[in-house]
Structure formats: structure tokens, C-alpha cells
BADRENFI-862451 format. One line per 4 residues: for each residue x, y, z of C-alpha. Coordinates in Angstrom, 3 decimals, always signed. Layout:
// residues N
X/Y/Z ~ ... $
END
This chain:
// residues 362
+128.451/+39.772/+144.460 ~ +125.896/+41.538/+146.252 ~ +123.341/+44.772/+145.797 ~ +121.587/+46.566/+148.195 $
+118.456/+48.695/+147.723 ~ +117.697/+51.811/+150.026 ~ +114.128/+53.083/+149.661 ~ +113.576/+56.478/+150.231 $
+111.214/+56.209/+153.119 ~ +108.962/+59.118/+153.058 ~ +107.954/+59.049/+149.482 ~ +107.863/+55.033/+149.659 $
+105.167/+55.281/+152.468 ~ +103.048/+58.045/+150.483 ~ +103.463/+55.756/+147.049 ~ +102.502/+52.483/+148.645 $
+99.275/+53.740/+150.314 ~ +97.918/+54.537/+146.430 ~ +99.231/+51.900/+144.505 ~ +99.888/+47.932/+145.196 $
+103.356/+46.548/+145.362 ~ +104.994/+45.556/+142.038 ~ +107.212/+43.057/+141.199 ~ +111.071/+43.975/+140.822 $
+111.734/+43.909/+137.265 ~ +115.907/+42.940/+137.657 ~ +116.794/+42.946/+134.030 ~ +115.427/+46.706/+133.525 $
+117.029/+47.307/+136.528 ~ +120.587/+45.617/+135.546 ~ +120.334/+47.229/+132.042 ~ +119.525/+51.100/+133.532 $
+115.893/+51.176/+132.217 ~ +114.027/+53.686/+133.635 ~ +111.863/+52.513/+137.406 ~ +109.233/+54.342/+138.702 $
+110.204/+52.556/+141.906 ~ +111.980/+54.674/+144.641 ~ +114.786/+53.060/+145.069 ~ +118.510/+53.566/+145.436 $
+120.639/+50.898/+143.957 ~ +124.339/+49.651/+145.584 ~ +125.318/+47.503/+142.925 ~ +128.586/+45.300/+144.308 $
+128.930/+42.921/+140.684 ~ +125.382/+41.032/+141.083 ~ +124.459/+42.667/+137.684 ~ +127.049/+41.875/+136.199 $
+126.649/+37.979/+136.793 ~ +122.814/+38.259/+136.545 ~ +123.116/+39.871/+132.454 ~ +125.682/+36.649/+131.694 $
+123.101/+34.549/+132.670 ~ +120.562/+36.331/+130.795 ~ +122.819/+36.541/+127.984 ~ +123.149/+32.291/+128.306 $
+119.829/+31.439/+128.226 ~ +118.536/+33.936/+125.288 ~ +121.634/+31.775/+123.463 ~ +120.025/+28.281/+124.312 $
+116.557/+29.283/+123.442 ~ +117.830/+30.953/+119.825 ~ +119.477/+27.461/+119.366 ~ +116.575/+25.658/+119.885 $
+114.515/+27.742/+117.582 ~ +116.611/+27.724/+114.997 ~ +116.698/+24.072/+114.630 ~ +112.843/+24.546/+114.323 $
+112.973/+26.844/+111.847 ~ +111.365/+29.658/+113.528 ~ +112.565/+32.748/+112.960 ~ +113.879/+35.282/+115.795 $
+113.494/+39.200/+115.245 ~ +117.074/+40.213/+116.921 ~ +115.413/+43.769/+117.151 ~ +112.660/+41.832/+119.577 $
+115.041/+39.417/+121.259 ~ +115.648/+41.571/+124.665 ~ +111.967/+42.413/+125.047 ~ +109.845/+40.773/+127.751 $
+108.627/+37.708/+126.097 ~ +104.958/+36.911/+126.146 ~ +105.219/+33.414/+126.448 ~ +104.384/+32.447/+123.144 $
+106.804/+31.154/+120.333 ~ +107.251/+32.853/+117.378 ~ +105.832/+32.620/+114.077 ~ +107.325/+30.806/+111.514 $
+108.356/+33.077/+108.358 ~ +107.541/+32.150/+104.892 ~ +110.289/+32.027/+102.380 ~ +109.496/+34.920/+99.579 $
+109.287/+32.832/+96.599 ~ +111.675/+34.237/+93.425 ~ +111.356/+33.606/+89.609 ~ +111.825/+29.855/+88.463 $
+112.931/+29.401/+84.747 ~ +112.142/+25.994/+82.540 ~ +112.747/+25.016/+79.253 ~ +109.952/+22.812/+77.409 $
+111.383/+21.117/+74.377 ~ +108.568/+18.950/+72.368 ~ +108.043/+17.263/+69.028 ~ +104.234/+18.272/+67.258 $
+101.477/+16.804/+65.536 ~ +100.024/+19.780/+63.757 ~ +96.325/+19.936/+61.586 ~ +95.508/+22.108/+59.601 $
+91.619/+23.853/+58.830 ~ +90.633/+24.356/+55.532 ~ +90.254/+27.703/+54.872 ~ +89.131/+30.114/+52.064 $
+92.272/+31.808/+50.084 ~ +92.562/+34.115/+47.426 ~ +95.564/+34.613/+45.169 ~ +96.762/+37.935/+42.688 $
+99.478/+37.888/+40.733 ~ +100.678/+38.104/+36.586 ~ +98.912/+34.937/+35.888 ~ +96.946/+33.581/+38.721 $
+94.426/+35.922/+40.068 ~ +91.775/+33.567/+41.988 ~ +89.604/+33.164/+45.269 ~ +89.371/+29.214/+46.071 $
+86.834/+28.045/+48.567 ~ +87.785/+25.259/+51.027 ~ +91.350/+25.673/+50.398 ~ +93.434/+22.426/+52.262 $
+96.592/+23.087/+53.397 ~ +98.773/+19.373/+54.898 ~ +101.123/+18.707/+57.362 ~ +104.563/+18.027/+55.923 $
+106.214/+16.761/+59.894 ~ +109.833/+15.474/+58.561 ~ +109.831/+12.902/+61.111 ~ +111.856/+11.174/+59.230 $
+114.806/+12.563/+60.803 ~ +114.475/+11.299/+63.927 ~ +115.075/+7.641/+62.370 ~ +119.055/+6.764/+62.847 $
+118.476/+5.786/+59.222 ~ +118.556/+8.972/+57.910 ~ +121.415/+10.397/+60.247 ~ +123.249/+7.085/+58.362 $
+122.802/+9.003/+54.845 ~ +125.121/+11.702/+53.013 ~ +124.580/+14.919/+54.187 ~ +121.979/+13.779/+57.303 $
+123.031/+13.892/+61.162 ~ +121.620/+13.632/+64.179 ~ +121.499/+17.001/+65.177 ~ +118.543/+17.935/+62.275 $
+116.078/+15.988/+64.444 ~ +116.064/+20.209/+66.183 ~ +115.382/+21.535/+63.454 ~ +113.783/+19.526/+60.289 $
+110.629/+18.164/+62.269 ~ +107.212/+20.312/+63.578 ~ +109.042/+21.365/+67.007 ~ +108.287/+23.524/+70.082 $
+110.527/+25.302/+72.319 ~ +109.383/+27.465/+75.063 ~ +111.262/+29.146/+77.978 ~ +108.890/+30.361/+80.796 $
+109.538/+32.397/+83.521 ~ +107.374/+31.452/+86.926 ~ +106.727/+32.815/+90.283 ~ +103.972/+32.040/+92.643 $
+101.877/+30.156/+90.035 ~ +101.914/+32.825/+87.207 ~ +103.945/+31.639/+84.383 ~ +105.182/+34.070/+81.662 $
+106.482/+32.367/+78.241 ~ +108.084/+32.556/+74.862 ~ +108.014/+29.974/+72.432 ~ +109.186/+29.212/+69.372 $
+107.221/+26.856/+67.146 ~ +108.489/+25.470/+63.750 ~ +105.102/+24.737/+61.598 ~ +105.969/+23.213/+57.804 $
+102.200/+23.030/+56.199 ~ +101.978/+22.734/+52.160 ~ +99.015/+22.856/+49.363 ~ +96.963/+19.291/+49.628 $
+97.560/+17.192/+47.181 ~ +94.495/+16.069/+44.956 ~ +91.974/+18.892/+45.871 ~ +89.072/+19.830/+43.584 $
+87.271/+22.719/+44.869 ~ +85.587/+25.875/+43.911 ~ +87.399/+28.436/+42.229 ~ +86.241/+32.053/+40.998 $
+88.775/+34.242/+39.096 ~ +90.969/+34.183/+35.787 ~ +93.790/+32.151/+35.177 ~ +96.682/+33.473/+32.500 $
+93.519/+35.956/+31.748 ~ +91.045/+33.216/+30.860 ~ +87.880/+33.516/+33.066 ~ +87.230/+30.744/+35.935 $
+83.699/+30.444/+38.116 ~ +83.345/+26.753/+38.858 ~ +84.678/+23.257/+40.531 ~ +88.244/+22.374/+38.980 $
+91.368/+20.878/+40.358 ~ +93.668/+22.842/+42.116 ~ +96.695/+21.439/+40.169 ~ +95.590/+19.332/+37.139 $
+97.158/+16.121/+37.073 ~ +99.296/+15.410/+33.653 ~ +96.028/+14.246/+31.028 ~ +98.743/+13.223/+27.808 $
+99.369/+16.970/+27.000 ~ +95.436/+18.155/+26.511 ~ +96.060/+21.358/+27.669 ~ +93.033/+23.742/+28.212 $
+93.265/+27.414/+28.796 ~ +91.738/+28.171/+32.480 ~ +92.918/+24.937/+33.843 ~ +94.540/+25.601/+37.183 $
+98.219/+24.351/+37.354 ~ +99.237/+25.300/+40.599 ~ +101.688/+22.450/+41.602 ~ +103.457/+23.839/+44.486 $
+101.964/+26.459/+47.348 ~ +104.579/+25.355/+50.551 ~ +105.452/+27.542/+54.329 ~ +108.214/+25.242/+55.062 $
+111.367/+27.067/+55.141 ~ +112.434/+28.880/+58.131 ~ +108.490/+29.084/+59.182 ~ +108.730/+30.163/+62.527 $
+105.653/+30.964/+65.091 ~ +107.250/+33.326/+67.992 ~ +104.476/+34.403/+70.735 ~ +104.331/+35.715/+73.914 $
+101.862/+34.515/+76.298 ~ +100.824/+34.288/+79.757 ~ +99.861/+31.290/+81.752 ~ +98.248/+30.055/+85.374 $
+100.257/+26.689/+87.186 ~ +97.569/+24.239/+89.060 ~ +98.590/+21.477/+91.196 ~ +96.766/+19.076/+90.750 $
+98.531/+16.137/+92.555 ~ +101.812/+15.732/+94.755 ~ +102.807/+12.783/+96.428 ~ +106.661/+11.173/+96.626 $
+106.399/+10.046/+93.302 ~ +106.253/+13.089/+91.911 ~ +104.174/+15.693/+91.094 ~ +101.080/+16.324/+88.262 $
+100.402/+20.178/+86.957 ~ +97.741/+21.519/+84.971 ~ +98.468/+24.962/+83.074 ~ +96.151/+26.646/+80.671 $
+97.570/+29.631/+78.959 ~ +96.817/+32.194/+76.248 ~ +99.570/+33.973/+73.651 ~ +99.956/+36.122/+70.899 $
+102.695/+36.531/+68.314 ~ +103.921/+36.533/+64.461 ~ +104.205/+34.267/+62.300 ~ +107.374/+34.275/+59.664 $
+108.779/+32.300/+57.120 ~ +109.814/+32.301/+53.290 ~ +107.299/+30.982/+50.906 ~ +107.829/+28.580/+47.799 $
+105.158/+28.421/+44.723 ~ +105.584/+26.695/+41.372 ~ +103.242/+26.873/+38.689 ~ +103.807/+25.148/+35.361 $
+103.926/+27.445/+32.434 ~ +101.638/+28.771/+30.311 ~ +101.108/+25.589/+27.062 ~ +103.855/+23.803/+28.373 $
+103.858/+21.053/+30.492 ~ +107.213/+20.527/+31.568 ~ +108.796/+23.887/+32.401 ~ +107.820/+25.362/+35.242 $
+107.614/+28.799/+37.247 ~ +109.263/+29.077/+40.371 ~ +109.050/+31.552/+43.074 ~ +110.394/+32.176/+46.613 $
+109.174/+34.859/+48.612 ~ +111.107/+36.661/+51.200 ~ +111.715/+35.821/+54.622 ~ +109.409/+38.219/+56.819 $
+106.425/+38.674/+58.779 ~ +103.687/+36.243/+57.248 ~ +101.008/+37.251/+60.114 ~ +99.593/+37.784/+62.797 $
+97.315/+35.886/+65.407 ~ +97.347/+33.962/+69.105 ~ +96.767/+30.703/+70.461 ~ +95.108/+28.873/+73.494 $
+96.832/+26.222/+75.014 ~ +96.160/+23.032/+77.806 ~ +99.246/+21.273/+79.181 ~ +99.507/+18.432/+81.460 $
+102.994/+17.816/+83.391 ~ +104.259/+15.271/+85.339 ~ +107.233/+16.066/+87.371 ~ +110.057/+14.228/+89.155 $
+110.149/+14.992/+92.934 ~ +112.236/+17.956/+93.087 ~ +110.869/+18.887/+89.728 ~ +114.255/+18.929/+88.112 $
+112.841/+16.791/+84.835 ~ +109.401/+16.259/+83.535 ~ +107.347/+15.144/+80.933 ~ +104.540/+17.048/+79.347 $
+101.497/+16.526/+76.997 ~ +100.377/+20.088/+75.083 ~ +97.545/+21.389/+73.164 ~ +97.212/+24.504/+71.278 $
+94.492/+25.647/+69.230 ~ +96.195/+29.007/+66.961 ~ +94.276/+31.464/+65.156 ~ +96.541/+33.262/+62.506 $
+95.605/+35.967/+59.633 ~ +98.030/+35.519/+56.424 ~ +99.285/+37.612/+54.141 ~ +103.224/+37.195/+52.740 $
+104.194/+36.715/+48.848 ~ +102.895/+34.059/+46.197 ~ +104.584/+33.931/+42.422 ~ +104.942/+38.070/+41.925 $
+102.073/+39.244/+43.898 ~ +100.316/+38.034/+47.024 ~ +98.069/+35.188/+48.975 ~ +95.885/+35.820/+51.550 $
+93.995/+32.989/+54.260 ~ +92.954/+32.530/+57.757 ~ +95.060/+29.680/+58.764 ~ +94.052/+27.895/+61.820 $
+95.484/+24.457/+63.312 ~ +95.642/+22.603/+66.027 ~ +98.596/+21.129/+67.654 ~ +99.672/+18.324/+69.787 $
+102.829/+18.177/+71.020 ~ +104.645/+15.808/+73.686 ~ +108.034/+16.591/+75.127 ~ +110.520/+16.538/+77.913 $
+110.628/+19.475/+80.438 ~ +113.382/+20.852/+82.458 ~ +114.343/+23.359/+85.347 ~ +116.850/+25.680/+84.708 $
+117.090/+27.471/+88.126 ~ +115.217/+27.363/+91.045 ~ +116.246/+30.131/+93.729 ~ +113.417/+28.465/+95.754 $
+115.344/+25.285/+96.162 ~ +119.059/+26.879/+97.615 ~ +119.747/+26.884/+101.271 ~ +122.188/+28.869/+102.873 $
+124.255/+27.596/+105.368 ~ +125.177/+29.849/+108.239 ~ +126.975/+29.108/+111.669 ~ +124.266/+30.253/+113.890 $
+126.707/+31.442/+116.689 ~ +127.942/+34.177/+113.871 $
END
């Protein structure tokens, strides 16, 4: 294994009186890399050996930096080397779904309302509307009776489902909230209107309890007014993820968020007769779009470790403008409420979280 250089004298002497000796660059030289040297190479199998070598140690030191997790640019990894490692490349982050499944406490604001139809045509002031929260069916006592099982507790009681999609902090959603709200019971408020054509302008109750069949034409009999069956609230909504403590424990997020949607659902109103006392109207609306409106929303999370599981605190403050069926004609109201729901949270799929395993020598 041996080389020999031969210098071509005459041009050597004239090159080395205007320029300083350089070092002999072997690997250019072994890989046929242009020299400005003038020099004739006798090559006898010393490259040969010398690129194996090479070829070794570039082996070792990708090794070695792979266990450190710094990543080598194989388009880079025959350059001269500068002397200084590598920098370490961050991961590109991909889209993390969850699923937040929660039980709510929901209240209601009074609102003004006004109602047309064949009989009832009135605007009441300080109308209350009441949470009706079924949580009755989350007692095994009710599963126990005819008709009742376990599986009701999803849909009977005030819950909230939301599936959110989540990359680098920004958190897109849609949930689905199940509100059941119904006319107070016992209100006396201010009413303005006519009632089975009989003029109204004053302070009466809503529905007039039973007074031994003393009946008085204008007396409003409105026993039923309720949004409970198949009320749905579907919105869209964006929101922001804050970390606002990690430690082996597990984690705690804050995430504010706004949303807008619809609101659906099939309304139910009974009114008792006109001079009777006993027989009553009925009506059910049709199931459709009752509104339309948005909501603001705080939640608190507290995650396991590798956030697979977590429990959250949420609450939403929803704006919605009504207008759906009532008897044979129409309601209309601003319904707002406020809701406060608690609930378990879970990770569907984190891309983030997968490794791939590679042989390194591949």
C-alpha cells in the first residue's frame, strides 16, 4: 500500500514563491476532488485503505449521535466538519384529538318573551325559564325500574360532549350540549296582550293555580311551556391551550375558548281550555332550528402524565336568540344561561407520542 507524488518542478517553484504551502487535503485527494496542487498521483492501494477508514469512523460518530438524538444531514455527512456538533431537530408536532364527556349544572336568565297564537297572544316581562337536569338517572335506583337502564344516564341528564382537534396549542372543537329548561313554576309577572281575545295589561300569574272552578276570562292558563325533547346545542368554536403547571404528577391546563352554533329541539305547550278546567290543549312543535347564538367558555384540566385521562372543570356563559313554535303560532326570547359542567377527559390519538424504531445500520 503505498502512493507516490511527483511535483511538476517548474510550475511548483513559480507557485510556491506566490503563495504559502498548504496542507494535503487526502480525502479530496482519495475521492478525485479537484487540487489546485501540482501534483501527479501513483496511487499503489493506500486510498483504498485510507476511504475504509474514513468510512469506519463517520460510522462510530453517526452511532454516537444517534443515541443523543441529534440528527445527521446524510447530504452533509462527507463534508469537512467544522468541529461543532449538530443541532438537535425538533419533532413537527401533528393534530391531537380528545373527547370531553361531562355532566352540567345549567341556569337560566330571566328574560322578556312574547307569545302569538289562536288564543294566547301576549308579551310577558321577566319571563323564568328552570332547569329540569334528570339526574335522577344516574341513581342505580332508577336503572332498577321498568323501562330504566343504565345507559340513559347519556342521554336523559344536562350533558356535554365535545371532540377537539389540537396542534401546537390551538384547539378547534365541536360540541354537543343537551339543555332541558321548562316554564317556572309559580311566576306572577307582568303581562300585556289578550288572552282567548279578552284584553290583558297588568301583574297576573303565568298559569293560575286551580281557585274551586272561578274561572275569569283573561286569566292566563298557561300550564306547560317545556325545550326538553331532543334539545340539542351544536357549536363550533375555537380555543387557546395554556400550561399552566407540569410536574410528574401530572399536568394542569387552562383553555379559554369562544363558539358559535344552533340551537334545536321540539317544543311542548299545554294550555287548559277555554271555561274548562280539566281538558287541556296540547301542542308539540317540530323538531328544527330553535336559534341561533355563541358562547364563552373557561376550562381547567388536570391531566395524568402522559395525558392519556383527565379530569376537567368547565364554564360557559351562552347567548342564544329564540324563535321555534308555541300552541299554533310562535314564541320568541333571548335565552341566556350559564353552565357548569365537570367531566372526565380523554386522548384519542396522539401522533406526538409514537416512536419509530429503526436499525440505525439500515
Amino acid at each position: 500500500m503505498k502512493m507516490f507524488f511527483l511535483l511538476s518542478i517548474f510550475p511548483f517553484l513559480a507557485w510556491s514563491q506566490t503563495e504559502p504551502m498548504k496542507k494535503l487535503d487526502l480525502l479530496s485527494l482519495c475521492m478525485d476532488k479537484p487540487i489546485t496542487m501540482p501534483i501527479i498521483v501513483i496511487d499503489d492501494g493506500f486510498c483504498e485503505e485510507y476511504l475504509k477508514k474514513e468510512s469506519a469512523s463517520l460510522t462510530s460518530e453517526l452511532l454516537k449521535s444517534t443515541e443523543n438524538g441529534i440528527n445527521l444531514n446524510p447530504e452533509t455527512c462527507f463534508e469537512k466538519s467544522s468541529g461543532e456538533p449538530p443541532l438537535p431537530v425538533k419533532p413537527s408536532n401533528k393534530w391531537k384529538i380528545r373527547l370531553y364527556a361531562s355532566h352540567s349544572y345549567t341556569t337560566y336568565f330571566n328574560s322578556d318573551i312574547s307569545f302569538q297564537s289562536s288564543r294566547y297572544n301576549v308579551e310577558i316581562k321577566d319571563y323564568e325559564w328552570a332547569e329540569r337536569s334528570s339526574r335522577e338517572y344516574f341513581s342505580p335506583e332508577t336503572w332498577k325500574q321498568e323501562g330504566n337502564n343504565p345507559f340513559q344516564m347519556i342521554d336523559e341528564p344536562t350533558n356535554t360532549f365535545v371532540v377537539s382537534l389540537e396542534k401546537d396549542g390551538h384547539e378547534f372543537f365541536l360540541s354537543a350540549f343537551h339543555p332541558k329548561f321548562l316554564q317556572a313554576d309559580g311566576q306572577v309577572k307582568y303581562m300585556k296582550g289578550t288572552i282567548d281575545g279578552v284584553s290583558v295589561d297588568g301583574v297576573q300569574d303565568v298559569n293560575k293555580p286551580f281557585d274551586g272552578y272561578n274561572q275569569t276570562p283573561g286569566e292566563s292558563e298557561l300550564v306547560t311551556n317545556r325545550n326538553s325533547h331532543k334539545q340539542m346545542t351544536f357549536e363550533i368554536g375555537y380555543g387557546h391551550r395554556f400550561n399552566l403547571l407540569d410536574s410528574k404528577l401530572g399536568s394542569l391546563t387552562y383553555v379559554p375558548s369562544a363558539a358559535v352554533g344552533v340551537m334545536t329541539g321540539e317544543n311542548v305547550t299545554v294550555m287548559i281550555k277555554e271555561n274548562a278546567w280539566w281538558d287541556f290543549d296540547g301542542y308539540t312543535d317540530k323538531f328544527g332550528i330553535q336559534g341561533y347564538g355563541g358562547s364563552l367558555t373557561n376550562r381547567i384540566e388536570f391531566n395524568t402524565p402522559k395525558e392519556r385521562f383527565g379530569l376537567f372543570y368547565e364554564n360557559k356563559l351562552s347567548f342564544y336568540k329564540q324563535s321555534h313554535g308555541f300552541m299554533d303560532g310562535t314564541q320568541k326570547y333571548n335565552l341566556g344561561f350559564m353552565g357548569n359542567s365537570v367531566g372526565m377527559k380523554f386522548m384519542i390519538n396522539n401522533p406526538n407520542r409514537r416512536k419509530k424504531v429503526t436499525d440505525p445500520l439500515d
